[in-house]
Backbone as XML, in Angstrom:
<?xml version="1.0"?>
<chain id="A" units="angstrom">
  <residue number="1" name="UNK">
    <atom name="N" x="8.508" y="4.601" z="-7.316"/>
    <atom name="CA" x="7.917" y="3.311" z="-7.627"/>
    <atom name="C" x="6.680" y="3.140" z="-6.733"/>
  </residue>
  <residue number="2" name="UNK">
    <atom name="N" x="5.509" y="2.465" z="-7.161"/>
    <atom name="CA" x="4.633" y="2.053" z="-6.362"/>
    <atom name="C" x="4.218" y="0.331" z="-6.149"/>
  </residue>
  <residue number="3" name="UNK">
    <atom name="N" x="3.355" y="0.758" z="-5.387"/>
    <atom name="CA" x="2.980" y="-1.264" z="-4.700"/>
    <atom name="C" x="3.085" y="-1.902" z="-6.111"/>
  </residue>
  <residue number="4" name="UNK">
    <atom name="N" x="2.410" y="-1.745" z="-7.301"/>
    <atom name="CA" x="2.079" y="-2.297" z="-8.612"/>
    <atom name="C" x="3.450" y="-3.392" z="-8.954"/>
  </residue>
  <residue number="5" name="UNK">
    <atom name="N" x="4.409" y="-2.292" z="-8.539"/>
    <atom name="CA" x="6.042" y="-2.991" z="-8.937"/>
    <atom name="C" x="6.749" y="-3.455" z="-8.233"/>
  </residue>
  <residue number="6" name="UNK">
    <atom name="N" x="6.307" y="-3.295" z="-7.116"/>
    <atom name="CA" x="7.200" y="-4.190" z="-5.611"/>
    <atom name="C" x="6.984" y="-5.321" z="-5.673"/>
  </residue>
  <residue number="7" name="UNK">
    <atom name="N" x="8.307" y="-5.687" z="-5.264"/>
    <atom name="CA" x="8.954" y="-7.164" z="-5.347"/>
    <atom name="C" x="8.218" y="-8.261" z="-3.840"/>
  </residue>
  <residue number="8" name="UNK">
    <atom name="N" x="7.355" y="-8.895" z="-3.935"/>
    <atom name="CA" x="7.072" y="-9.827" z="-3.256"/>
    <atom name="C" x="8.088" y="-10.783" z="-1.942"/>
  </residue>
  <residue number="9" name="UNK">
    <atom name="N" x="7.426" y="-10.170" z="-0.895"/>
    <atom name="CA" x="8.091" y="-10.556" z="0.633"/>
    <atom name="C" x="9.244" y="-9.165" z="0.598"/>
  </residue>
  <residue number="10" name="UNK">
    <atom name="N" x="9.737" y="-8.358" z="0.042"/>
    <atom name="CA" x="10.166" y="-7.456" z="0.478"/>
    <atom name="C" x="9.498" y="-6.057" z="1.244"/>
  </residue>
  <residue number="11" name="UNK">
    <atom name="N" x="10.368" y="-5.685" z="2.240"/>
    <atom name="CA" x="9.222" y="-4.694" z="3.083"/>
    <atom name="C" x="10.388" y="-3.188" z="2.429"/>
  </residue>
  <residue number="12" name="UNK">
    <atom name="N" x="9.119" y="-2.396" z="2.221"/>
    <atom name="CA" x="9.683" y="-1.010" z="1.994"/>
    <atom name="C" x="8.711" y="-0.076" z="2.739"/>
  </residue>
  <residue number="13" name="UNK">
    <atom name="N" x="9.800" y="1.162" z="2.656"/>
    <atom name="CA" x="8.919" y="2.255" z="3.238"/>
    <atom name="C" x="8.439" y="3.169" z="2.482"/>
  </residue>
  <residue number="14" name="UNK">
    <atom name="N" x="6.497" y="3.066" z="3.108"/>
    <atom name="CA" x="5.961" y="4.256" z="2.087"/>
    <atom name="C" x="6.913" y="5.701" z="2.135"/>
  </residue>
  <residue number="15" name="UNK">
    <atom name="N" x="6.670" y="6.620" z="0.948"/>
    <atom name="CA" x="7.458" y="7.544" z="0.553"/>
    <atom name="C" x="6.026" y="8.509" z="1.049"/>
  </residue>
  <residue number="16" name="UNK">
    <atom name="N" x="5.255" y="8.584" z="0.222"/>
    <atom name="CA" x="3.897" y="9.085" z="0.246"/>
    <atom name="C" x="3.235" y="8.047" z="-0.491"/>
  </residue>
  <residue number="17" name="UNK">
    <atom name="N" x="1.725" y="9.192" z="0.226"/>
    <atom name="CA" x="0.478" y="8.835" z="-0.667"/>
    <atom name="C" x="-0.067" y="9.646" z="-2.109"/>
  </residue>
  <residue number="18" name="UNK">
    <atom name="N" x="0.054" y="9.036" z="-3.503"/>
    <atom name="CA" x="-0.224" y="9.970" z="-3.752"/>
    <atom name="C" x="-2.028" y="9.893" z="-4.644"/>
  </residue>
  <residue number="19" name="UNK">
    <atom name="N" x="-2.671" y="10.751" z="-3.608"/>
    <atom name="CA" x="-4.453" y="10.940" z="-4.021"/>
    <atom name="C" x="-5.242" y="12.037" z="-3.814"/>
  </residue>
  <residue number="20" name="UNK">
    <atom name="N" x="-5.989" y="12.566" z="-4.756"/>
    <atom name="CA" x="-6.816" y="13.757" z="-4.397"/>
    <atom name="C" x="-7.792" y="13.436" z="-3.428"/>
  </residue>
  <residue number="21" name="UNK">
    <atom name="N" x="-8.275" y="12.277" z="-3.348"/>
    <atom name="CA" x="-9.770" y="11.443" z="-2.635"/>
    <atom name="C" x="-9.235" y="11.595" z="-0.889"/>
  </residue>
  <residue number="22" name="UNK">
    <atom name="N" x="-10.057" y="12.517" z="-0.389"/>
    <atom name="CA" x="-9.670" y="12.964" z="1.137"/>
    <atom name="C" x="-9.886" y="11.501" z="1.937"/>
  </residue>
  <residue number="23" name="UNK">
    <atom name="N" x="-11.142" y="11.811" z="1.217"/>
    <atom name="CA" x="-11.632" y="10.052" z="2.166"/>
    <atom name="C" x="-10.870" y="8.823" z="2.005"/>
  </residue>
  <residue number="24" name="UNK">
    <atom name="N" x="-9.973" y="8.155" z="0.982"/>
    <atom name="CA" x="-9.293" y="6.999" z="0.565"/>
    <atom name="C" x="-7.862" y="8.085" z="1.320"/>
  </residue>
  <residue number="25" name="UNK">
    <atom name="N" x="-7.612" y="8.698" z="1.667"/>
    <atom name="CA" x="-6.371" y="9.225" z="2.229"/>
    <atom name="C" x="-6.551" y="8.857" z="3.828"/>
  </residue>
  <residue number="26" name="UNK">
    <atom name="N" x="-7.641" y="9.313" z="4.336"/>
    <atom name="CA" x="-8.125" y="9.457" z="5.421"/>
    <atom name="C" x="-8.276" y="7.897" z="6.152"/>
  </residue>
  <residue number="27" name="UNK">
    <atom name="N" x="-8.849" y="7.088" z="4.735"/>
    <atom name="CA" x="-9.333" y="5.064" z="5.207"/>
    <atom name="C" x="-8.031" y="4.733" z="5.210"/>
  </residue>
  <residue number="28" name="UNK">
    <atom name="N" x="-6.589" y="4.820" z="4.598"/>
    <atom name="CA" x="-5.276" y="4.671" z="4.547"/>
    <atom name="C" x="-4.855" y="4.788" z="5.719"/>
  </residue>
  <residue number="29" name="UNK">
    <atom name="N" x="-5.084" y="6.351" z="6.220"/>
    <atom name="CA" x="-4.582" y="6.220" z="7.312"/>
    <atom name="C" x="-4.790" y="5.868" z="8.737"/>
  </residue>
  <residue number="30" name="UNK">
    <atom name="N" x="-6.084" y="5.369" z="8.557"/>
    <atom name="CA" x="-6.478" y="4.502" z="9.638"/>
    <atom name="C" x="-5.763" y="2.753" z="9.135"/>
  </residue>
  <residue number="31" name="UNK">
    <atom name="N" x="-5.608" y="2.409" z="8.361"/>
    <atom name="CA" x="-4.840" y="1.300" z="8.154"/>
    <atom name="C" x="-3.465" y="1.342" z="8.727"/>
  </residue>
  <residue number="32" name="UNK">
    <atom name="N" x="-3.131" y="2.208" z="8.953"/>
    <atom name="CA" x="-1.595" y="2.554" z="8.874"/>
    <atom name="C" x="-0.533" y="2.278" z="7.872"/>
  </residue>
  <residue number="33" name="UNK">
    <atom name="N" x="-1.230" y="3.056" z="7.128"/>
    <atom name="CA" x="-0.876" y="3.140" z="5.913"/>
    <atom name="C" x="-0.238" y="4.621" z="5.372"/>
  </residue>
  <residue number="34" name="UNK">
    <atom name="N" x="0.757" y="5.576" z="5.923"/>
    <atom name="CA" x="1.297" y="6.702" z="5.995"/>
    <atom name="C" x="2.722" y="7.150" z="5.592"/>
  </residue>
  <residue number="35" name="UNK">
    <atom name="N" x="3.235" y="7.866" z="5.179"/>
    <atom name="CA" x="4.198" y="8.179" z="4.948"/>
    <atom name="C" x="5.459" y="7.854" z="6.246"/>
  </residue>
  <residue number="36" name="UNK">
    <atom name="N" x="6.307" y="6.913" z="6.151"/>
    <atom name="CA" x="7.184" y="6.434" z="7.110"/>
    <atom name="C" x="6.986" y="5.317" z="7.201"/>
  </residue>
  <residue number="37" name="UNK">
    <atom name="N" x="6.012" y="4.699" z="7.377"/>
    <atom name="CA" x="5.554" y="3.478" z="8.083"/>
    <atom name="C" x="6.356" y="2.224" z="6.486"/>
  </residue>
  <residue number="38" name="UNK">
    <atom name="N" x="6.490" y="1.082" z="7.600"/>
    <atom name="CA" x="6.753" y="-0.112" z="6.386"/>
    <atom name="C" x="5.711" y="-0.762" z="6.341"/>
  </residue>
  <residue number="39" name="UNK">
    <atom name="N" x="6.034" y="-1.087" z="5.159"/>
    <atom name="CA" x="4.760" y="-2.179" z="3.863"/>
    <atom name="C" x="5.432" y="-3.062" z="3.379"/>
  </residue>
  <residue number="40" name="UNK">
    <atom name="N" x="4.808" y="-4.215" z="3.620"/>
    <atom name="CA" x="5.252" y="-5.612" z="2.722"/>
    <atom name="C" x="4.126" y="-6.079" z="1.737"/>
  </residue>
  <residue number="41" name="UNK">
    <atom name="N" x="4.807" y="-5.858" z="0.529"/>
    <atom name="CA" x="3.747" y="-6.984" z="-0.732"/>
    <atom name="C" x="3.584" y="-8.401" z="-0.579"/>
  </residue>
  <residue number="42" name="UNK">
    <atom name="N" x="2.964" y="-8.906" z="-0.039"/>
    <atom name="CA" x="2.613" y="-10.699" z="0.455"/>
    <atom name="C" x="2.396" y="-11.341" z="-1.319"/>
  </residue>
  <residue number="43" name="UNK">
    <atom name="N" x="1.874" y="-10.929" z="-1.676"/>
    <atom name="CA" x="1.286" y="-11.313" z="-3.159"/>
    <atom name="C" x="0.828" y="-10.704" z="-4.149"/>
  </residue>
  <residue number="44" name="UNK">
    <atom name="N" x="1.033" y="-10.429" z="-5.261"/>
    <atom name="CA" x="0.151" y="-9.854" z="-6.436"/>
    <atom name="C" x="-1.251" y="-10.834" z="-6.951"/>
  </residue>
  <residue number="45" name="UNK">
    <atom name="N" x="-2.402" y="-10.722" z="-6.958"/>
    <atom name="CA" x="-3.198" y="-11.333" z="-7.269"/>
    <atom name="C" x="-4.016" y="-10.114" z="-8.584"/>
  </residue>
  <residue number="46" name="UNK">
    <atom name="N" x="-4.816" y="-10.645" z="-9.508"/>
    <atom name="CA" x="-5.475" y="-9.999" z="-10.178"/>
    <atom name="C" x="-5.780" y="-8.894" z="-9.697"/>
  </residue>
  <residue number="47" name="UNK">
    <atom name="N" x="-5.565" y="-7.824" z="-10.218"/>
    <atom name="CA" x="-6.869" y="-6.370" z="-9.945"/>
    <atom name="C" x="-5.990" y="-5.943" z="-8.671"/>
  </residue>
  <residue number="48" name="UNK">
    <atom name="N" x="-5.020" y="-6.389" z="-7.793"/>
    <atom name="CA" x="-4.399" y="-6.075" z="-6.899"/>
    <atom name="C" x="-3.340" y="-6.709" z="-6.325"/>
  </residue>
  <residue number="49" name="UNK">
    <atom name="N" x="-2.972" y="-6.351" z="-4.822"/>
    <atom name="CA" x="-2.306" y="-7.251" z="-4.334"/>
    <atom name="C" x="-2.665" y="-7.121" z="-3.022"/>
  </residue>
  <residue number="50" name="UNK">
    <atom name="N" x="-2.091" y="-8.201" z="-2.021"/>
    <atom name="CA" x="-2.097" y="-8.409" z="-0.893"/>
    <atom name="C" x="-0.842" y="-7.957" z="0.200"/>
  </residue>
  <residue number="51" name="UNK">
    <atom name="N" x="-1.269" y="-6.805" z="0.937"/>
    <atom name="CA" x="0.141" y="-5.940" z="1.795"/>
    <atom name="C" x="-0.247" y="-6.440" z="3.413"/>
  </residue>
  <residue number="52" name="UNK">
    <atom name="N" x="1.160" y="-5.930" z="3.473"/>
    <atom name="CA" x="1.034" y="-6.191" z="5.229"/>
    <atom name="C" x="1.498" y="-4.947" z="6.137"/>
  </residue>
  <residue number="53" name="UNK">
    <atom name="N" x="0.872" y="-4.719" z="6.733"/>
    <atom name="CA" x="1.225" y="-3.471" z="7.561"/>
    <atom name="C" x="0.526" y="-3.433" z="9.034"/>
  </residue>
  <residue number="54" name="UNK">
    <atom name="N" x="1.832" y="-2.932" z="9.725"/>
    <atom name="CA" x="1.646" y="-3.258" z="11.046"/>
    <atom name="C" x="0.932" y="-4.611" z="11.863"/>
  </residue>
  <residue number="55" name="UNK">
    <atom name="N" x="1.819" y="-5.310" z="11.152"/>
    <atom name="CA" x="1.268" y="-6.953" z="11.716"/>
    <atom name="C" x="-0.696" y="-7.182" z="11.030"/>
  </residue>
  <residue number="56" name="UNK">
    <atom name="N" x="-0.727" y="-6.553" z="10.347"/>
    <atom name="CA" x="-2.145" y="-7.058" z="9.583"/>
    <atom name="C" x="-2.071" y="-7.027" z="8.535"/>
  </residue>
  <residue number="57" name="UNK">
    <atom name="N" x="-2.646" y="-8.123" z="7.709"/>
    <atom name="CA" x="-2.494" y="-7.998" z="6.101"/>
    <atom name="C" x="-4.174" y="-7.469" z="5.796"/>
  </residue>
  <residue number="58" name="UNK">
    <atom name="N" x="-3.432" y="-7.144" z="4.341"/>
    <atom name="CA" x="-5.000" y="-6.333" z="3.459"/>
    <atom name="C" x="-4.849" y="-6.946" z="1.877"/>
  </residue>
  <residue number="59" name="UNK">
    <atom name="N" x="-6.070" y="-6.617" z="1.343"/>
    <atom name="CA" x="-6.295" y="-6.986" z="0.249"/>
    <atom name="C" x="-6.644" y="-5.638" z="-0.802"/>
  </residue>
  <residue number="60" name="UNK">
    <atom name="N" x="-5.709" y="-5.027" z="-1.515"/>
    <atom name="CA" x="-6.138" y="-3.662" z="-1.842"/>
    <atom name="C" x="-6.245" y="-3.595" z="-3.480"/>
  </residue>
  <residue number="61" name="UNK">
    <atom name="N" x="-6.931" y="-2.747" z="-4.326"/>
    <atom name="CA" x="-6.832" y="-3.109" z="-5.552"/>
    <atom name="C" x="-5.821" y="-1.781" z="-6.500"/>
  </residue>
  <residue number="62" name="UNK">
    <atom name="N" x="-5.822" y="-2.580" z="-7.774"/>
    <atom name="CA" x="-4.512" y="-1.763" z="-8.117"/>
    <atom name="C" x="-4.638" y="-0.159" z="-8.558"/>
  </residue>
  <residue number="63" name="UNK">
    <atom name="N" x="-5.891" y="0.150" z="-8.256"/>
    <atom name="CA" x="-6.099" y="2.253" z="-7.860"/>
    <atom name="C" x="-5.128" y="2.453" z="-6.712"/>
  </residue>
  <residue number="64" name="UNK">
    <atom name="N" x="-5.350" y="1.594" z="-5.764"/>
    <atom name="CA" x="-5.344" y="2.089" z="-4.155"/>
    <atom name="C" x="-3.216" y="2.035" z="-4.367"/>
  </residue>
  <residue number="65" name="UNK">
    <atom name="N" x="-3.104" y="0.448" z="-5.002"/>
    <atom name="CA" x="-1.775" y="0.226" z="-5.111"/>
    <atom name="C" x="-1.070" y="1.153" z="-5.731"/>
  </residue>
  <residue number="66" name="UNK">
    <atom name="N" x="-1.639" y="1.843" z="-6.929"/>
    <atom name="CA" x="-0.871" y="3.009" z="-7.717"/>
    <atom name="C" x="-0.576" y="4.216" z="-7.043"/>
  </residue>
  <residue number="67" name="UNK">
    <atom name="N" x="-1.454" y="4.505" z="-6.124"/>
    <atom name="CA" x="-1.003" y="5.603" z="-5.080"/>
    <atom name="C" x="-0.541" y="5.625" z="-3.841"/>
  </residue>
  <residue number="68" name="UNK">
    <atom name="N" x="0.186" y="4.395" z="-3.928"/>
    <atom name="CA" x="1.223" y="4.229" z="-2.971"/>
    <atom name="C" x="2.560" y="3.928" z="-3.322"/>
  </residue>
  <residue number="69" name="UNK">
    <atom name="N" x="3.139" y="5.245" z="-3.057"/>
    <atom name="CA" x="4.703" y="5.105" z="-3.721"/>
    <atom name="C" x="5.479" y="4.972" z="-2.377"/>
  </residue>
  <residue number="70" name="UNK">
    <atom name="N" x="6.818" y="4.051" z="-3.032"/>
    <atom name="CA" x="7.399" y="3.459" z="-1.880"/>
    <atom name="C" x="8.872" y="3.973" z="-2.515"/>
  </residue>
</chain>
């Protein structure tokens, strides 16, 4: 499953990332955004949603959300 389908205020753990784009792998993981780490969906809004990770929230759109399976 990815962010697209996660249930709002629940925290799960990424499984992987899955992307060919070195660089959107690379900006992820300076978010801390990695395989292990937990993610919370704060909100679904148009075109994306809003996650929280490591005590900071983000605003990501639903490319970035599809390649994050949890």
């Amino acid at each position: 499953m990815n962010l697209t389908a996660a249930k709002e205020g629940t925290e799960y753990i990424i499984k992987e990332i899955l992307t060919n784009d070195s660089e959107l792998n690379a900006f992820l993981f300076t978010l801390g955004c990695y395989s292990g780490e937990p993610i919370t969906v704060i909100s679904h809004i148009k075109g994306g949603c809003i996650v929280a990770i490591k005590n900071s929230r983000y605003n990501i759109d639903n490319q970035i959300a599809e390649a994050i399976i949890i």
